[in-house]
MOPAC internal coordinates of N, CA, C and O (Angstrom, degrees):
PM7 1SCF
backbone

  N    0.0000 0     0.00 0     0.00 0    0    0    0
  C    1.4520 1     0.00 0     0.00 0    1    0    0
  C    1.5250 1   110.89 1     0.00 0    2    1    0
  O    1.2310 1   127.15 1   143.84 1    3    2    1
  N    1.2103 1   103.85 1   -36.16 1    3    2    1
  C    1.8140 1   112.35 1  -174.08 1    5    3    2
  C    1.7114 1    99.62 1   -67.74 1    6    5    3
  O    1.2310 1   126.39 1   123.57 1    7    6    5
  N    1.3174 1   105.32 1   -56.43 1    7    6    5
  C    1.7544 1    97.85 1   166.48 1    9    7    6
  C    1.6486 1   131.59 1   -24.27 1   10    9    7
  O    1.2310 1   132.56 1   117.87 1   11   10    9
  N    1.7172 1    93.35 1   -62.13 1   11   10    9
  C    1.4294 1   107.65 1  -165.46 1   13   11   10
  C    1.7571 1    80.78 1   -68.62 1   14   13   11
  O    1.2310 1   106.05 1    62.45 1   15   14   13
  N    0.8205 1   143.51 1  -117.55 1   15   14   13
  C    1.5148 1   132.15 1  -174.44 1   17   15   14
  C    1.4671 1   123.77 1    20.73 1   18   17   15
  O    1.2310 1   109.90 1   120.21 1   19   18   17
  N    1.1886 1   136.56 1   -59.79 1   19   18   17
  C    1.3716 1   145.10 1   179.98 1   21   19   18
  C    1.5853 1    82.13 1   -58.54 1   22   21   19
  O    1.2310 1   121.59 1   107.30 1   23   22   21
  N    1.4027 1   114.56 1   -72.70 1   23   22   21
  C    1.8103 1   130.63 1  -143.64 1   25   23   22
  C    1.9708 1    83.20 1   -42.16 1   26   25   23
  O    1.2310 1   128.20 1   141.53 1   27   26   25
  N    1.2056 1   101.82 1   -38.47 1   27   26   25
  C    1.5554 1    92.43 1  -152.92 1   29   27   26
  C    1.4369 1   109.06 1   -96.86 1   30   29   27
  O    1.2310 1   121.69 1   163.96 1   31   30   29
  N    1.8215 1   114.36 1   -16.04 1   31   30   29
  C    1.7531 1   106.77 1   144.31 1   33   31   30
  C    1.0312 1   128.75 1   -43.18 1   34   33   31
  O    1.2310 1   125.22 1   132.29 1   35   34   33
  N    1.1353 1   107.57 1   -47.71 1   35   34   33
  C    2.0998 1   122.67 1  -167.08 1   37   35   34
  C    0.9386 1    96.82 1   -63.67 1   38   37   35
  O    1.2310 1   116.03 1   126.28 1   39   38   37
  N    1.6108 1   125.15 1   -53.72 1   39   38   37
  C    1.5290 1   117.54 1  -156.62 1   41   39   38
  C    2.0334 1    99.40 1   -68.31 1   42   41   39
  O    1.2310 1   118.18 1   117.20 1   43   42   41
  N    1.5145 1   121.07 1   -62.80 1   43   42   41
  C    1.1610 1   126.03 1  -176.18 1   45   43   42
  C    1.7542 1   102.47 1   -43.24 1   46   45   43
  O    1.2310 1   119.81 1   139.00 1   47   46   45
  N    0.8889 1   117.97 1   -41.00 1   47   46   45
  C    1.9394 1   112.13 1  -167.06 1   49   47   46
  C    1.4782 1    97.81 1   -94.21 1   50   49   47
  O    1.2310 1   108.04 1   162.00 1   51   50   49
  N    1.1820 1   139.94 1   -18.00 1   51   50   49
  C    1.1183 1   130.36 1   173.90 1   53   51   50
  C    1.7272 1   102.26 1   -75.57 1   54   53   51
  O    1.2310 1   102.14 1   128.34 1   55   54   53
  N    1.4114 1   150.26 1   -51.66 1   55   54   53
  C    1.1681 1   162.66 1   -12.16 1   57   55   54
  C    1.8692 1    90.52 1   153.98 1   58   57   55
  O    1.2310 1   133.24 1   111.65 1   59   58   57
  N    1.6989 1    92.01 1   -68.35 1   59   58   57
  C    1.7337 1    96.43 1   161.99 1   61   59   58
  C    1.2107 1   111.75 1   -57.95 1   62   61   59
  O    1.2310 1   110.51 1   106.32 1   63   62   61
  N    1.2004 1   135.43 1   -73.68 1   63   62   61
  C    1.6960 1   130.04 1  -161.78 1   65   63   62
  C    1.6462 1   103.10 1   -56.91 1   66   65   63
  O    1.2310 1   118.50 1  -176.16 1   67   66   65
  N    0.9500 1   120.47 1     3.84 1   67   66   65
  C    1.7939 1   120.58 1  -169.87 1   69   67   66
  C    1.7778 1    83.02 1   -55.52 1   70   69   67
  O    1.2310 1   129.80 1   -13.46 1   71   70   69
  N    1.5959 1    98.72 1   166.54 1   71   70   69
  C    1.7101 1   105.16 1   169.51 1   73   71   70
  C    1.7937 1    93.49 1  -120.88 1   74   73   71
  O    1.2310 1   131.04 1   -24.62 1   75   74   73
  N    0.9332 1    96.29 1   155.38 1   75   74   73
  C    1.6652 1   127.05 1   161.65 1   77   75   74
  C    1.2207 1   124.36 1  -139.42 1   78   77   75
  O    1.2310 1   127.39 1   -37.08 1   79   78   77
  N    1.5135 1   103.38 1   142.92 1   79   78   77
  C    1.5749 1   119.00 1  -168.55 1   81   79   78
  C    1.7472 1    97.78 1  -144.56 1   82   81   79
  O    1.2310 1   128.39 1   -63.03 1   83   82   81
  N    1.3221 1   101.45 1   116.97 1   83   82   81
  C    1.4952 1   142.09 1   175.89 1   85   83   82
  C    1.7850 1   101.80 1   -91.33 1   86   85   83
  O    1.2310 1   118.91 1   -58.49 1   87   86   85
  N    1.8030 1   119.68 1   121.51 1   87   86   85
  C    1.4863 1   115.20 1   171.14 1   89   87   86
  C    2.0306 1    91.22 1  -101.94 1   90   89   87
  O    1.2310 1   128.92 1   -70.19 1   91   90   89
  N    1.4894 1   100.43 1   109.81 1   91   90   89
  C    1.3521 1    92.77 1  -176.41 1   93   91   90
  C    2.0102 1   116.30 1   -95.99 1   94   93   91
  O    1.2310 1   123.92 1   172.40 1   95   94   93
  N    1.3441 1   110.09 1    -7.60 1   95   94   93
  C    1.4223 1   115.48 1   155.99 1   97   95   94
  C    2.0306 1   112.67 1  -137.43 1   98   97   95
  O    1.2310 1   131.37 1   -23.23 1   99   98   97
  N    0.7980 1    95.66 1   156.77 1   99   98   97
  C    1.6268 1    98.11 1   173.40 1  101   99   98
  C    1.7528 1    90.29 1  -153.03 1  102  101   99
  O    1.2310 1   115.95 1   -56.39 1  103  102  101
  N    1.6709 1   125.29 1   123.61 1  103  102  101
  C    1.0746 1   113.12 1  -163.63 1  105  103  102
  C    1.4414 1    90.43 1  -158.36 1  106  105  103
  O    1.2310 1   122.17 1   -36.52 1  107  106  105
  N    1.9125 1   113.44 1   143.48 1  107  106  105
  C    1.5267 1    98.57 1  -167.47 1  109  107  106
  C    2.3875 1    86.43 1   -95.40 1  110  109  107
  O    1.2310 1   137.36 1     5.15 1  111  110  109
  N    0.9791 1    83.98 1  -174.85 1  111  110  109
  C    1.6866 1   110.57 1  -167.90 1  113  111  110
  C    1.4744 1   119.99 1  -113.00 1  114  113  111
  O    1.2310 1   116.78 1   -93.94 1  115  114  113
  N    1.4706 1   123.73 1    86.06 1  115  114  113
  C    1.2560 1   118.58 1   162.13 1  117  115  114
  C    1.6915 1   122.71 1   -55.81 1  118  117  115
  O    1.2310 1   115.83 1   -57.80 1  119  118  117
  N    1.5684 1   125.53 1   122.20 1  119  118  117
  C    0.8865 1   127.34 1  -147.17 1  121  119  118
  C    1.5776 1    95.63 1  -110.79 1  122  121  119
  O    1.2310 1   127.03 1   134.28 1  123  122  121
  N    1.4339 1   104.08 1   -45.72 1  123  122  121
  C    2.3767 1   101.30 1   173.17 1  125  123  122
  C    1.7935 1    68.78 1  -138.86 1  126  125  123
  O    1.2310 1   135.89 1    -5.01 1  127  126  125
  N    1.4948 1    86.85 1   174.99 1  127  126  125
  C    1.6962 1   117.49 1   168.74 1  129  127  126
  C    1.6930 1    98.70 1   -69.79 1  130  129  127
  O    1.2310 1   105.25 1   135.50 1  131  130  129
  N    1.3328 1   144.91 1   -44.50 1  131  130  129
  C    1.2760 1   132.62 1   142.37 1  133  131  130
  C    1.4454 1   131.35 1     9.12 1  134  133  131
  O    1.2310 1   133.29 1   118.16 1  135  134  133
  N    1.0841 1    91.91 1   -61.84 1  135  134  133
  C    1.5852 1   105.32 1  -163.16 1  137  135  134
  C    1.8803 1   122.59 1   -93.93 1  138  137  135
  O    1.2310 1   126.77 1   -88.87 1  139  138  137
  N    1.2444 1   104.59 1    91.13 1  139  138  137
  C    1.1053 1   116.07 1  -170.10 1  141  139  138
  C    1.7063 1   112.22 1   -54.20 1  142  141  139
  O    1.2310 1   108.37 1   143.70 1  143  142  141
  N    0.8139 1   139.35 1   -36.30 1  143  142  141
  C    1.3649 1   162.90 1   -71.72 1  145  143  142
  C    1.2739 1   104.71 1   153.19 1  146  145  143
  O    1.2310 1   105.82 1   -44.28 1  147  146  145
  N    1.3195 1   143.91 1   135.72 1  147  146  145
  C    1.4469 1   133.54 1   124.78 1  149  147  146
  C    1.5721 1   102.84 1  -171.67 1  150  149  147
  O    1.2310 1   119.58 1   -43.73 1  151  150  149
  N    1.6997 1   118.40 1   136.27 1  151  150  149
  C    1.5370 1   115.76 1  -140.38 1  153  151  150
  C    1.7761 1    96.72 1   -93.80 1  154  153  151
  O    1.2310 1   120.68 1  -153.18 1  155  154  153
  N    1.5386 1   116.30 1    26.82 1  155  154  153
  C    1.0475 1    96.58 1  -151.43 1  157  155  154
  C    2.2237 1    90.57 1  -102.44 1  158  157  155
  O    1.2310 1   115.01 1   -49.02 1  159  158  157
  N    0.8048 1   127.06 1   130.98 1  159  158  157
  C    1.5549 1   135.78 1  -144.89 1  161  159  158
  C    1.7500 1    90.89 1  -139.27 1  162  161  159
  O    1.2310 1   123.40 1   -23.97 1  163  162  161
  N    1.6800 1   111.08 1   156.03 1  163  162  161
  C    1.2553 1   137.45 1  -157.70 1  165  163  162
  C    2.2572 1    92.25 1  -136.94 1  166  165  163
  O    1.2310 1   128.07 1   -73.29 1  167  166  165
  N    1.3185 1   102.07 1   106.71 1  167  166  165
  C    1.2678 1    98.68 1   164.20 1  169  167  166
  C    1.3767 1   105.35 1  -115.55 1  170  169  167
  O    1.2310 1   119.63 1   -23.40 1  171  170  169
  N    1.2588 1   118.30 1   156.60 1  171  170  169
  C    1.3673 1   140.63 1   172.12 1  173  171  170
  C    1.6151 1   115.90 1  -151.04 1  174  173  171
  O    1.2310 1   131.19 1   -13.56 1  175  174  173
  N    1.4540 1    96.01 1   166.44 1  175  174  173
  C    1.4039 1   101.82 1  -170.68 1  177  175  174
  C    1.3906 1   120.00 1  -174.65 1  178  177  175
  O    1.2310 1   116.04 1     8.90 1  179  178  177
  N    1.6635 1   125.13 1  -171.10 1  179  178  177
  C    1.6514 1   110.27 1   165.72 1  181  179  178
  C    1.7745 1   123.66 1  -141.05 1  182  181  179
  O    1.2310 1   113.17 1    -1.17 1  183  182  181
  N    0.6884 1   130.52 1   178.83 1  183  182  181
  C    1.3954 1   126.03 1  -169.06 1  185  183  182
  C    1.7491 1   103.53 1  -136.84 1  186  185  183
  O    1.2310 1   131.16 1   -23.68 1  187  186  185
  N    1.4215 1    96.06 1   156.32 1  187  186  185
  C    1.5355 1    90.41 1   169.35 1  189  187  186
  C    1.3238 1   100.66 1   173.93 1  190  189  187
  O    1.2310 1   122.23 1   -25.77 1  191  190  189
  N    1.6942 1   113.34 1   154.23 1  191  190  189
  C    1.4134 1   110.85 1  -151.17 1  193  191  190
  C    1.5761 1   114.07 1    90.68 1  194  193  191
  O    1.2310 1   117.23 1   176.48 1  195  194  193
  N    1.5502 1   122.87 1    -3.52 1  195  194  193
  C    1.5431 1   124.92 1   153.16 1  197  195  194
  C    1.1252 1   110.20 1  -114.48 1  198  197  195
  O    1.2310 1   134.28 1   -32.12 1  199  198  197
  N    1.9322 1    89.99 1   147.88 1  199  198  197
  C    1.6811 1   109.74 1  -174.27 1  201  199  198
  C    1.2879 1   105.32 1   -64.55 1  202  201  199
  O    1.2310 1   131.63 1   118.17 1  203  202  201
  N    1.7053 1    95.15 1   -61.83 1  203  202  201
  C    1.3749 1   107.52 1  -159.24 1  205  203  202
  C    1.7566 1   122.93 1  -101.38 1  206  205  203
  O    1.2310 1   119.32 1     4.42 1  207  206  205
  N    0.9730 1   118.90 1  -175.58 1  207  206  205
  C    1.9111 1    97.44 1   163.91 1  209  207  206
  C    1.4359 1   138.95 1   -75.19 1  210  209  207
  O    1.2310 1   121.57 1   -68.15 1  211  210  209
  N    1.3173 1   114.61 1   111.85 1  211  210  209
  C    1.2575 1   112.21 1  -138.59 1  213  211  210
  C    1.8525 1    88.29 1  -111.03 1  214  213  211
  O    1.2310 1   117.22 1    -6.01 1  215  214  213
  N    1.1775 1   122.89 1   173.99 1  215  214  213
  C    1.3164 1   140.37 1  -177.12 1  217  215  214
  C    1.9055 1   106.35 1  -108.07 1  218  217  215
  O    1.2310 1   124.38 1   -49.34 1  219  218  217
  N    1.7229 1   109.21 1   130.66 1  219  218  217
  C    1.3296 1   116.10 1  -165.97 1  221  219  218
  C    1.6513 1    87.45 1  -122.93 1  222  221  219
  O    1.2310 1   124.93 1   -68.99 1  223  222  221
  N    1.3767 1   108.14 1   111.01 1  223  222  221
  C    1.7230 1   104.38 1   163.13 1  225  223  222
  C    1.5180 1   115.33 1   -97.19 1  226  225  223
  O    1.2310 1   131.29 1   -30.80 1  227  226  225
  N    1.0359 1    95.82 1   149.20 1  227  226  225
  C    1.8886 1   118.25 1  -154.70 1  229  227  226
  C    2.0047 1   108.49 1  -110.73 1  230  229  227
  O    1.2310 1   121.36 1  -107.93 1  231  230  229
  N    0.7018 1   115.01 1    72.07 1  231  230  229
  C    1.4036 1   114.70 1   165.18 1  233  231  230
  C    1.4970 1   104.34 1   -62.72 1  234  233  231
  O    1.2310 1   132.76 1   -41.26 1  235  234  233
  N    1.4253 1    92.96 1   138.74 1  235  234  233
  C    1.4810 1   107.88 1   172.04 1  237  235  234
  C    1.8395 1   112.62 1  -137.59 1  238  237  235
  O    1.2310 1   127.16 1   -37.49 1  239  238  237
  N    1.2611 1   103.84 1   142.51 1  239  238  237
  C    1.2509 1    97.31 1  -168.20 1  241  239  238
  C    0.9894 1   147.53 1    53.06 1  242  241  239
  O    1.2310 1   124.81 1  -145.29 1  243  242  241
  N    1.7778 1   108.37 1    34.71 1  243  242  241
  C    1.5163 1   139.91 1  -151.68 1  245  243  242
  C    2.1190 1   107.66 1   -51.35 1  246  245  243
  O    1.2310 1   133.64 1   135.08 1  247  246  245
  N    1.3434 1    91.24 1   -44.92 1  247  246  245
  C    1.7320 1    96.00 1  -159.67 1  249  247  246
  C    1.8094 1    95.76 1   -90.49 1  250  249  247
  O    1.2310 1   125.32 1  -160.26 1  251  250  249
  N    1.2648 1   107.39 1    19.74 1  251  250  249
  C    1.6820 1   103.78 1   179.57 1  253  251  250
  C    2.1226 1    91.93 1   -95.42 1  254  253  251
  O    1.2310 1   133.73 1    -1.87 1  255  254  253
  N    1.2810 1    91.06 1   178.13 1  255  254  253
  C    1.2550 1   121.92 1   179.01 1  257  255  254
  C    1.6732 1   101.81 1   -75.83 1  258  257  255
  O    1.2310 1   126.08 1   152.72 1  259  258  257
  N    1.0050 1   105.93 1   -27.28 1  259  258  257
  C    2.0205 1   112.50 1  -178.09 1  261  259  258
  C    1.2159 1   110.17 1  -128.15 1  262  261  259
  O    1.2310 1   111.48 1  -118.98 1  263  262  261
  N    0.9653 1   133.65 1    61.02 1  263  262  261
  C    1.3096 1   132.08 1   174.62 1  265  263  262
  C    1.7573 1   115.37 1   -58.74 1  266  265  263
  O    1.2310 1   126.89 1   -49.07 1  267  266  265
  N    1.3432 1   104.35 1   130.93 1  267  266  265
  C    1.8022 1    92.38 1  -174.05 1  269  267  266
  C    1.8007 1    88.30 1  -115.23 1  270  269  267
  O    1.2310 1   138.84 1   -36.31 1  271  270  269
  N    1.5468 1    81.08 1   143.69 1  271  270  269
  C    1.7988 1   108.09 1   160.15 1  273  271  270
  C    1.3382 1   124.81 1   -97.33 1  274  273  271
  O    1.2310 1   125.41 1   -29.20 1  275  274  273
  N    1.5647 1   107.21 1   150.80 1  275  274  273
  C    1.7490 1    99.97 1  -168.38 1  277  275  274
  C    1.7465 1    75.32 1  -150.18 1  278  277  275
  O    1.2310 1   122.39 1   -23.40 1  279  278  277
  N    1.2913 1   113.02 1   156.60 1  279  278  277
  C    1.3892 1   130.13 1  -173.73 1  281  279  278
  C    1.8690 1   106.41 1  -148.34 1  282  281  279
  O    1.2310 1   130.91 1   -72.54 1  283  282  281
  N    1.6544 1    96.54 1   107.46 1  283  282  281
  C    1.4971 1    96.30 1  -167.00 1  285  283  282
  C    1.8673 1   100.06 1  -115.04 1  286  285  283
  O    1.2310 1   127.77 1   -22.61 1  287  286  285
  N    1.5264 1   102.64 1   157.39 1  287  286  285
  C    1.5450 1    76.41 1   172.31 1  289  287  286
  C    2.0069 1   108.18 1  -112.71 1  290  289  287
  O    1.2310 1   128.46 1   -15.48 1  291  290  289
  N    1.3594 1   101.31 1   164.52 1  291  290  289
  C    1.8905 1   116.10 1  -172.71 1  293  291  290
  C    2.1044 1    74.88 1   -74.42 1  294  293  291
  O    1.2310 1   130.97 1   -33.66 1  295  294  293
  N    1.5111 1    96.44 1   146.34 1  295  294  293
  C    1.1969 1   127.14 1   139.20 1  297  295  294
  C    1.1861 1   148.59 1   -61.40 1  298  297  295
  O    1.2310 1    94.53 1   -21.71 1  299  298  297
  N    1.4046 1   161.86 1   158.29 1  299  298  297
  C    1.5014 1   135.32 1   164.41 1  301  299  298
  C    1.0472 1   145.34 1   -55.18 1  302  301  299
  O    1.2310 1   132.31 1   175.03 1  303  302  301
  N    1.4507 1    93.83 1    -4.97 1  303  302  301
  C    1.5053 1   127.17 1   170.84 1  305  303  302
  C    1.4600 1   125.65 1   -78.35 1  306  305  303
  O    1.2310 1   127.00 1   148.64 1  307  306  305
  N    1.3137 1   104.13 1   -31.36 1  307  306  305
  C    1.3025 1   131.41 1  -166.85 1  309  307  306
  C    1.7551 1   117.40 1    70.74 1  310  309  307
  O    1.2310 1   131.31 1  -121.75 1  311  310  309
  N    1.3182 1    95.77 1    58.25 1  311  310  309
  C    1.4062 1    98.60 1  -177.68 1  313  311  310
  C    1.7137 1   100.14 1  -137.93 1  314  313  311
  O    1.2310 1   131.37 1   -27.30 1  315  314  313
  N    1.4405 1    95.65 1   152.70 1  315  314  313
  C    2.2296 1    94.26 1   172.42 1  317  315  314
  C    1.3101 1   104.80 1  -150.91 1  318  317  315
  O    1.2310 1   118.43 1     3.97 1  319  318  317
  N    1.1539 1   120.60 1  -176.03 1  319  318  317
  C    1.2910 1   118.67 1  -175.70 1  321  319  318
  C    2.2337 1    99.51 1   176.99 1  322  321  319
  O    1.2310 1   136.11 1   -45.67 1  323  322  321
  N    1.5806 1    86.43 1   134.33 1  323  322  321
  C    1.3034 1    79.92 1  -159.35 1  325  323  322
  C    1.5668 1    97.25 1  -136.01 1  326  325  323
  O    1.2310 1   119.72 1   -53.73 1  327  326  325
  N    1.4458 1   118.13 1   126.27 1  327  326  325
  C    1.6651 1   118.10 1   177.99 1  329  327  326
  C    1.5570 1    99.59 1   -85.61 1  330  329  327
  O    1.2310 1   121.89 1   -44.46 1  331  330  329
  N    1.8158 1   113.99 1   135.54 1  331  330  329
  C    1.4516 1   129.70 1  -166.31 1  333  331  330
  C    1.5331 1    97.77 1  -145.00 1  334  333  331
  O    1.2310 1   131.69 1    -9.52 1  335  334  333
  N    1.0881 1    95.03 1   170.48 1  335  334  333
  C    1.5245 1   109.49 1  -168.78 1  337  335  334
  C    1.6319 1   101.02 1  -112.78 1  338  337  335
  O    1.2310 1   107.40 1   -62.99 1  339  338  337
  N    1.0812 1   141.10 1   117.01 1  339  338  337
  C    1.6303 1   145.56 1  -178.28 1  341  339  338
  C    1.4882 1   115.62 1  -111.68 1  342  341  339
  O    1.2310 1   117.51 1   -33.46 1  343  342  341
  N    1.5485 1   122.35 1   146.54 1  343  342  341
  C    1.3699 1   105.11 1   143.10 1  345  343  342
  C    1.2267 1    99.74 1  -149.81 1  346  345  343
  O    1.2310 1   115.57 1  -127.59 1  347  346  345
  N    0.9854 1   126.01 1    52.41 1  347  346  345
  C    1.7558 1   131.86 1   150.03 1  349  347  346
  C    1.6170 1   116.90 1  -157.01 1  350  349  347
  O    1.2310 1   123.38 1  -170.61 1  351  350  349
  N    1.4363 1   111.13 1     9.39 1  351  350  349
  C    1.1487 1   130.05 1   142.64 1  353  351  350
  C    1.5666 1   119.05 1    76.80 1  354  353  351
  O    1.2310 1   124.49 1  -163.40 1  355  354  353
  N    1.2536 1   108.98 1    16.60 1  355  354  353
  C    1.2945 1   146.88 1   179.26 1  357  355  354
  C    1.5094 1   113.29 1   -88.27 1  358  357  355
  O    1.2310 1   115.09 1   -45.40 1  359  358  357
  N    1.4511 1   126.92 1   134.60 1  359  358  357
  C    1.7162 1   144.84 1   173.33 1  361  359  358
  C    1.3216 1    97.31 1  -144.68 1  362  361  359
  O    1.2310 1   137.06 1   -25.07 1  363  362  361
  N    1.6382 1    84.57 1   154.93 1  363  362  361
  C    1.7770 1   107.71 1   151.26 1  365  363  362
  C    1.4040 1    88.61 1  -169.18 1  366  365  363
  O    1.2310 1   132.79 1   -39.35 1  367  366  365
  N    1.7300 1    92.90 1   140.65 1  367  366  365
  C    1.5719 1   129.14 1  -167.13 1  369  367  366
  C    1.4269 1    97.60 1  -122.73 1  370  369  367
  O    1.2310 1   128.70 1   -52.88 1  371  370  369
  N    1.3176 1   100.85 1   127.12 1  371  370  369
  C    1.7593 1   124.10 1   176.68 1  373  371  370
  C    1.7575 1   115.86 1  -117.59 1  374  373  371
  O    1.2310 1   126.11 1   -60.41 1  375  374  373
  N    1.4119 1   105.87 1   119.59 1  375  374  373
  C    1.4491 1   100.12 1   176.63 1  377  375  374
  C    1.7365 1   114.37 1  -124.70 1  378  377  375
  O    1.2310 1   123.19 1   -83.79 1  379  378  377
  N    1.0383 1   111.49 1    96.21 1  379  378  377
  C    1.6943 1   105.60 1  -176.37 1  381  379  378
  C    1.7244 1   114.33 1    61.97 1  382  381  379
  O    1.2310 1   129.94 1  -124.74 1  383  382  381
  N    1.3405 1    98.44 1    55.26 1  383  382  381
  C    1.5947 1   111.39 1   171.13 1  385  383  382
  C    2.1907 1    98.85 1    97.94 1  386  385  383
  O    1.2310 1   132.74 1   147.68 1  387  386  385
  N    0.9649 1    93.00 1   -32.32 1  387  386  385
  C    2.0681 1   103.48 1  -148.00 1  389  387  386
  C    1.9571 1    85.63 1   -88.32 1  390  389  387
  O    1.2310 1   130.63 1   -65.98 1  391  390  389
  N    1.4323 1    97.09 1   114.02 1  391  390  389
  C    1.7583 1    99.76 1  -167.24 1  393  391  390
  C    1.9083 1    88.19 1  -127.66 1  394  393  391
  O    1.2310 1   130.93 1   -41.80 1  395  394  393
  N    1.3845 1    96.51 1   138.20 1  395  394  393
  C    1.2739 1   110.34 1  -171.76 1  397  395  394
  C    1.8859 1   106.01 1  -117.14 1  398  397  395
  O    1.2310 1   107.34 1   -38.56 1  399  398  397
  N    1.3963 1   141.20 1   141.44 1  399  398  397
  C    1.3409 1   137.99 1   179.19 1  401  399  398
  C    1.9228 1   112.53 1  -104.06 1  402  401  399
  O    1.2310 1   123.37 1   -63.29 1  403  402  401
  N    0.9434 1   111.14 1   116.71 1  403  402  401
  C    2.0773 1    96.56 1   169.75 1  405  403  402
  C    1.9565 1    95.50 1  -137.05 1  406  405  403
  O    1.2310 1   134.59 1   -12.61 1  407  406  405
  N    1.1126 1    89.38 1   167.39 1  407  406  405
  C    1.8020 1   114.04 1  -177.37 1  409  407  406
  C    1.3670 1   103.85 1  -149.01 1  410  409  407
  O    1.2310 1   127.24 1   -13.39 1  411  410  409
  N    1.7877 1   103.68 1   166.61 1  411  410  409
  C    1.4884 1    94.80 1  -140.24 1  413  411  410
  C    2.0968 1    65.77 1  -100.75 1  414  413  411
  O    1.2310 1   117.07 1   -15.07 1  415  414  413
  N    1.3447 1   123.17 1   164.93 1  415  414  413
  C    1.3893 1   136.34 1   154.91 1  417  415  414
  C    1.1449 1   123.93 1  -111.97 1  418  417  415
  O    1.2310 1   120.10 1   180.00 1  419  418  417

């Protein structure tokens, strides 16, 4: 009985410290009135479930043939925000296991 007890502390306190990461804009970037078009995009987002400042890597354009990486860091706030280059307008943000997906609409 004392087992099943521990088994089921660990799991609940392990469970709290989990991290999560929320992409709360992914948005492309008019650069002049010119530019109809241009792949260059503003993601942001938030984290939570870290103590300290932790590092959020940014895939972009995961299911392409080139997928580019960008590595931003969370604030004390637990917030980041990272300018990337897109052209199918697609992310997913990973923070200490906890990976989140957004696309641009």
């Amino acid at each position: 009985m004392k087992m099943i007890f521990v088994i089921a502390a660990l799991a609940v306190s392990a469970s709290a410290f989990s991290a999560s990461v929320k992409i709360t804009s992914f948005n492309y970037v008019r650069t002049s009135q010119q530019d109809m078009f241009s792949p260059l995009a503003e993601l942001c987002g938030t984290v939570e479930g870290v103590a300290t400042t932790a590092f959020v890597k940014v895939v972009v354009d995961q299911k392409s043939s080139k997928p580019a990486n960008y590595n931003t860091v969370v604030d004390t706030d637990g917030r980041f925000c990272v300018a990337v280059i897109t052209y199918r307008g697609t992310a997913e943000a990973t923070v200490m296991g906890a990976t989140t997906k957004a696309s641009i609409k």
